[in-house]
N, C-alpha and C positions, 0 to 999 in steps of 0.2 A: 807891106805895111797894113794892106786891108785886113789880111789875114788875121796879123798879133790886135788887130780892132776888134775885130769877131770874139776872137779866143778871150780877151780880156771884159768882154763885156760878157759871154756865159759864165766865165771865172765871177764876176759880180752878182751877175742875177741870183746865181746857184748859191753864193754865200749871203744874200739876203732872204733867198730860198728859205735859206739852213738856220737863218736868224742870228748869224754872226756877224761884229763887229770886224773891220779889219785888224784891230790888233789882235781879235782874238783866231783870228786864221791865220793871222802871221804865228802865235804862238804854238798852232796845229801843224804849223810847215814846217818850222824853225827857220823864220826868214823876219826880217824886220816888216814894220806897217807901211814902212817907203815903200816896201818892195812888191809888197800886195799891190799898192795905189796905183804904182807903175805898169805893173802886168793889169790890171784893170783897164787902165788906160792906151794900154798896147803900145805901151813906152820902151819895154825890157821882153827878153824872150827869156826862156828860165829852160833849166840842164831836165834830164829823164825821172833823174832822182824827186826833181822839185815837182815836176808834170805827176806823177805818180803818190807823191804827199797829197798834193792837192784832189787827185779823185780820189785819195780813201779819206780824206779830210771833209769831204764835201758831198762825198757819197753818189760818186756818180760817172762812170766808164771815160777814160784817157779818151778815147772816139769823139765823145761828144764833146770833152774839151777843146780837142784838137779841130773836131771839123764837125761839129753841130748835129750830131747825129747817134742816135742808142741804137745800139749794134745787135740787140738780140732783140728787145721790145720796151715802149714803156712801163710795162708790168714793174721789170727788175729793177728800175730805177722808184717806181712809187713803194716797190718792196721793201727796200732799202731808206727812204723816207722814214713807211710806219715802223720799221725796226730800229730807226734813229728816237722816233717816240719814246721817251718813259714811260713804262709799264701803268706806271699807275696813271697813265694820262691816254691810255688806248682809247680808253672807255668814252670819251669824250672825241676822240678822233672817229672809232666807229660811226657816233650818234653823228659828228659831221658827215663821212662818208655818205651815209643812210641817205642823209637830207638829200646831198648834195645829187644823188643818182634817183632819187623819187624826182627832186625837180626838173632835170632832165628829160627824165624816159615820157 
């Protein structure tokens, strides 16, 4: 049961990540907004097909769904982020970036 806890709360993070509502990831799944709330909640386990909607839906490897962890690097994952960006809204992600790693270093 810890497990479907874990797994339903990156399934949340990662869709508040992505700035989605739950019905609008239900309508990215094909699955109702119960069904989201429930797997969020680590209520429901969900088939291959539905694990695999949800990381292209959400933008982010079945791995770290399943067991909290990016399997190649976080590179591929923030890669996938800015390529989820609208083009005309880069420009503004950049100038974030920028900030973000001058105030940093």
């Amino acid at each position: 049961m810890e497990n479907m806890l874990q797994i339903g709360s990156r399934i949340k993070k990662q869709r508040l990540l992505m700035g989605y509502t739950r019905e609008r990831l239900a309508e990215l799944i094909n699955v109702t907004p119960r069904f989201c709330y429930d797997l969020e909640l680590g209520l429901k386990g969900m088939s291959l097909d539905t694990l695999c909607r949800l990381s292209d839906a959400l933008k982010v490897s079945t791995d770290y769904l399943l067991f909290g962890s990016q399997n190649d690097s976080d590179v591929d994952h923030l890669l996938s982020l800015i390529l989820s960006c609208p083009s005309e809204k880069r420009q503004h992600l950049d100038s974030i970036i920028c900030s973000f790693v001058q105030a940093v270093s």
